[in-house]
C-alpha positions, 0 to 999 in steps of 0.5 A, spaced: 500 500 500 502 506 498 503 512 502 498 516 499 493 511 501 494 509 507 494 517 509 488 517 505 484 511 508 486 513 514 483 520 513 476 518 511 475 513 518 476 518 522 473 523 519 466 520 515 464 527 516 467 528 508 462 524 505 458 529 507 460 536 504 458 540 499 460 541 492 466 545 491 463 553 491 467 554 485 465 548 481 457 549 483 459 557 481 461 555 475 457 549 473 453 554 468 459 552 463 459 545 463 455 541 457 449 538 460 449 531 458 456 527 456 461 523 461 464 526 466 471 525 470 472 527 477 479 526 479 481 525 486 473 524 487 474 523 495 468 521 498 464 524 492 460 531 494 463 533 486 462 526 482 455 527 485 454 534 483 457 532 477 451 526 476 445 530 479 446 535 472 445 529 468 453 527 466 455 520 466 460 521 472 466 516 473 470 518 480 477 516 481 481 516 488 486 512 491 483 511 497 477 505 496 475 508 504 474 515 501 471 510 494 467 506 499 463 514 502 462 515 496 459 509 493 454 509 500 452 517 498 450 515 490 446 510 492 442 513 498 441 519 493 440 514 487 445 517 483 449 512 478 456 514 479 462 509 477 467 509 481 474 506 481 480 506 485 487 508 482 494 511 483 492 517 479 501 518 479 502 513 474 495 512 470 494 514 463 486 517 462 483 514 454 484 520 450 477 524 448 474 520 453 470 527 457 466 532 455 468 535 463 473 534 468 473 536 474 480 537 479 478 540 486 484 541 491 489 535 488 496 536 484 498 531 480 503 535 475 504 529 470 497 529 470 495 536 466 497 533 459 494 527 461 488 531 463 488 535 456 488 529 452 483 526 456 478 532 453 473 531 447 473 536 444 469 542 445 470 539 453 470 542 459 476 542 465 474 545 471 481 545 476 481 549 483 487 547 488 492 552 492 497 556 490 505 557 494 501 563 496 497 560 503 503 559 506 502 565 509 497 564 513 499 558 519 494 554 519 493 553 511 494 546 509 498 543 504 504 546 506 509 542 502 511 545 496 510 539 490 503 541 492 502 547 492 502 551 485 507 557 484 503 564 480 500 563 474 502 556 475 495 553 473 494 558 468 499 556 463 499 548 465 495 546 459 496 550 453 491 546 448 485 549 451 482 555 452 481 559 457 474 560 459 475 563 467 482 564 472 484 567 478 487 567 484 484 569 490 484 567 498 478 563 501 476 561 507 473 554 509 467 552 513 473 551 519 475 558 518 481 556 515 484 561 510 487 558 504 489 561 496 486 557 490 488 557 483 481 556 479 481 555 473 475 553 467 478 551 461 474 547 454 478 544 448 476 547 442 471 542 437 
């Protein structure tokens, strides 16, 4: 077992409370973007409050997470809300997406930077990526969370990390969690051309 899935397996048994968080605000704010029918991917899906979203709008969903704790949340969730979401375990750092394969994907709060050309190609055309994760900026508040620099994105990082697509939304702001906790995040909504 991989370091990253036991740090995560071991999240989500002592804090079920995850499977039961709302939406990413980015993502439901910017959801007005997104097609209104076609196959979804959400990566890094945790416990699912994103793929869930993403399949109540009618996308056929396929969330993906190293932690089958985290899956075995969210797979309870879609069917306690009879959502079919299709979930699979899988080390996202050495994993290679179908290419034209999703007309939306989402990353929220996860950095994989191997991952960016994986993610355009895994784009049809005329699909939509929605990315939010934090920025090297956070470090300036103590009790922002990660702090390690691989993941944590430098200026404007997120902004050229996938030049094939086009730009839709960007910016870089300061938010506060529902703990309080203060943290930056880069957003991004970007499509590929048809």
């Amino acid at each position: 077992m991989s370091d990253a899935r036991a740090r995560w397996d071991s999240r989500y048994h002592q804090e079920p409370a995850l499977a039961t968080l709302e939406p990413s605000p980015f993502l439901v704010a910017e959801a007005s973007l997104l097609p209104d029918r076609g196959r979804a991917l959400d990566v890094a899906c945790g416990a699912g409050r994103n793929a869930l979203f993403l399949a109540e709008r009618g996308l056929r969903v396929v969330g993906v997470d190293i932690s089958p704790v985290g899956l075995a949340l969210a797979r309870r969730a879609a069917l306690a809300r009879g959502l079919p979401v299709a979930l699979a375990a899988l080390d996202l750092e050495r994993a290679r997406l179908p290419e034209a394969s999703f007309d939306a994907i989402t990353c929220i709060h996860y950095l994989e930077r191997s991952l960016f050309g994986e993610l355009e190609r895994a784009l049809r055309p005329r699909g939509v990526l929605v990315y939010e994760t934090f920025t090297r900026d956070q470090l300036a508040f103590p009790e922002a969370h990660p702090r390690r620099p691989e993941f944590l994105l430098a200026p404007q990082e997120l902004l050229r990390a996938f030049p094939r697509l086009e730009v839709l939304r960007y910016a870089e702001r300061e938010e506060r969690a529902c703990d309080g906790r203060r943290s930056v995040l880069a957003q991004l909504v970007a499509w590929r051309r048809g």
